[in-house]
N, C-alpha and C positions, 0 to 999 in steps of 0.2 A: 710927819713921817712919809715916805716912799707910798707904802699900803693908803693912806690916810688922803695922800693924793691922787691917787690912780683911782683906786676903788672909794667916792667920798661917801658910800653908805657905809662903809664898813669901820667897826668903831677901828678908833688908834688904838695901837698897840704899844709896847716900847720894841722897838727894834734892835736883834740882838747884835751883835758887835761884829760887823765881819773882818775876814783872814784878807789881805791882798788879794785881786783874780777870782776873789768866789760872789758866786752871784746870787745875792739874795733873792726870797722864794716869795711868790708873792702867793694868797690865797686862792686856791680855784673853787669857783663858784660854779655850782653845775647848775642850768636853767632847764626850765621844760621848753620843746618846741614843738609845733605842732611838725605833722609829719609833711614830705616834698608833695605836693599834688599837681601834679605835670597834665597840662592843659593845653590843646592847643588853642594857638593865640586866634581871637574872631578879625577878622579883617575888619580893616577901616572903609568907610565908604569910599574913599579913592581904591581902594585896594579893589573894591567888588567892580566897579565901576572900568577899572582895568581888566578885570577877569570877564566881563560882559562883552567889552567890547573885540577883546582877542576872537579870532575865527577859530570856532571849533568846527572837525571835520564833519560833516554829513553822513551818520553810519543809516539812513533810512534807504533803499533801495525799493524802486515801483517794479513789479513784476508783471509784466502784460503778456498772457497767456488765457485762450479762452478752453484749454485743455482744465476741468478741477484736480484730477489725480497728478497732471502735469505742477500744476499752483501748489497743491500740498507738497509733492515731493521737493521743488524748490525754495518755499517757504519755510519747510523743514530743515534743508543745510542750509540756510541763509541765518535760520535763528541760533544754531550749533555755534556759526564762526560771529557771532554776535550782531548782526544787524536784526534793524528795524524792517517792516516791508508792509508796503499798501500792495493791493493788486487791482489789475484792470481787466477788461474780458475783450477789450480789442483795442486798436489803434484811434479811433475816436475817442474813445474814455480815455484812453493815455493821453492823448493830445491837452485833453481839458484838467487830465490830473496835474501836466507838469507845469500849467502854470499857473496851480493852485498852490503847490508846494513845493520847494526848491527841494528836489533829490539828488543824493550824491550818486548816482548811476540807476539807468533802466536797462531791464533785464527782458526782451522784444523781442516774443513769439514773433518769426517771418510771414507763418500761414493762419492767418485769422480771418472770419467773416466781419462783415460792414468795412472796416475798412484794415488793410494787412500793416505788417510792418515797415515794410519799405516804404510807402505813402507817410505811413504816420511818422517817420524820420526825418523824411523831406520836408513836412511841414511841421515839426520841433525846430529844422536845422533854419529854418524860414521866419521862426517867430524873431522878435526886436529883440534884442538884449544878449549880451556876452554869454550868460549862463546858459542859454540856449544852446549857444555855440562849442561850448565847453563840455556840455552834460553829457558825459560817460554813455554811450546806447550799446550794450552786447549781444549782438543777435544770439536767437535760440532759433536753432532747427534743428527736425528729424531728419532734412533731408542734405546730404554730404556729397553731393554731383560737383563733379569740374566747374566752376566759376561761380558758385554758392556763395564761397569766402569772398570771393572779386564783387559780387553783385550786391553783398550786406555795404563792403569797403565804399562802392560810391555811389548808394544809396545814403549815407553820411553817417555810416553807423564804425565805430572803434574797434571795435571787437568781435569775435567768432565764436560761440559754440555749441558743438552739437548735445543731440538727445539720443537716447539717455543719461542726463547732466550727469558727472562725475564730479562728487564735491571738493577734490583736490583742485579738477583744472577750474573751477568754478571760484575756491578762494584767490588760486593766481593771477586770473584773470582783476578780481577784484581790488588784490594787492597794488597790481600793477596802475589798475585808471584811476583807485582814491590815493595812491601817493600823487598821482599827474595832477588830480584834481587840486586835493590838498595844498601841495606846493603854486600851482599857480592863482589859487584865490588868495594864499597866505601870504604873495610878494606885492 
């Protein structure tokens, strides 16, 4: 029979006679199943090994500043828009931090003792190697005089801004050097 072959646990039956066009019924058997358990899938070791090697952006930012109320207030919005941050208390400690640890931008009090910011720029922008040449520097200063912007600019530093940091032009400025960065380590 029909049943007898489809379903071969289920005893034969006699099968009852059908009309033209009608379609015999066969038994439904309801089973139990365990319920869906929706998992995500663990990656294969090609897979991690792919995710490892992909460039992720640098969200750690070095803050060189030997103001402390200055370092809190800026350590403060930096952690708000999600970065990381080391700090330094002059342009010597910076010098030695950044090529300790690749940061995706420093943030480079102008007016510091032992050594300021403009020196400490000149000799980041001096040290061997591309990321040197590359790494984001935004001057920070109190002071906003005619050729300030001009003197951070070829000094080798990217960026501009002044203090009292406002944390709006602080994220744009940031927007704007980790997309540059971003995009040019990631081609």
């Amino acid at each position: 029979t029909i049943t007898a072959a489809v379903l071969p646990n289920t005893p034969a039956k006699k099968s009852p006679t059908l009309r033209p066009g009608q379609v015999p019924r066969l038994p439904f058997i309801a089973r139990e199943t365990e319920p869906a358990i929706h998992t995500t899938p663990t990656p294969t070791p090609t897979q991690q090994q792919q995710q490892q090697q992909q460039p992720k952006p640098k969200r750690k930012v070095l803050v060189v500043e030997d103001n402390k109320v200055n370092q809190k207030v800026v350590l403060s919005q930096l952690a708000k828009l999600g970065f990381e941050a080391d700090t330094a208390i002059n342009g010597l400690e910076a010098l030695h931090r950044v090529q300790e640890y690749e940061y995706g931008a420093v943030l480079m009090d102008v007016s510091m003792p032992v050594m300021d910011g403009f020196e400490a720029t000149a000799k980041i922008r001096e040290l061997r190697g591309e990321n040197y040449q590359q790494l984001p520097i935004i001057a920070l200063t109190a002071s906003v005089m005619d050729g300030d912007h001009a003197r951070c600019m070829r000094a080798g530093m990217n960026d501009f801004l002044s203090k009292p940091l406002r944390a709006t032009l602080l994220q744009k400025a940031l927007q704007r050097w980790y997309t540059h960065t971003t995009t040019a380590t990631a081609t």
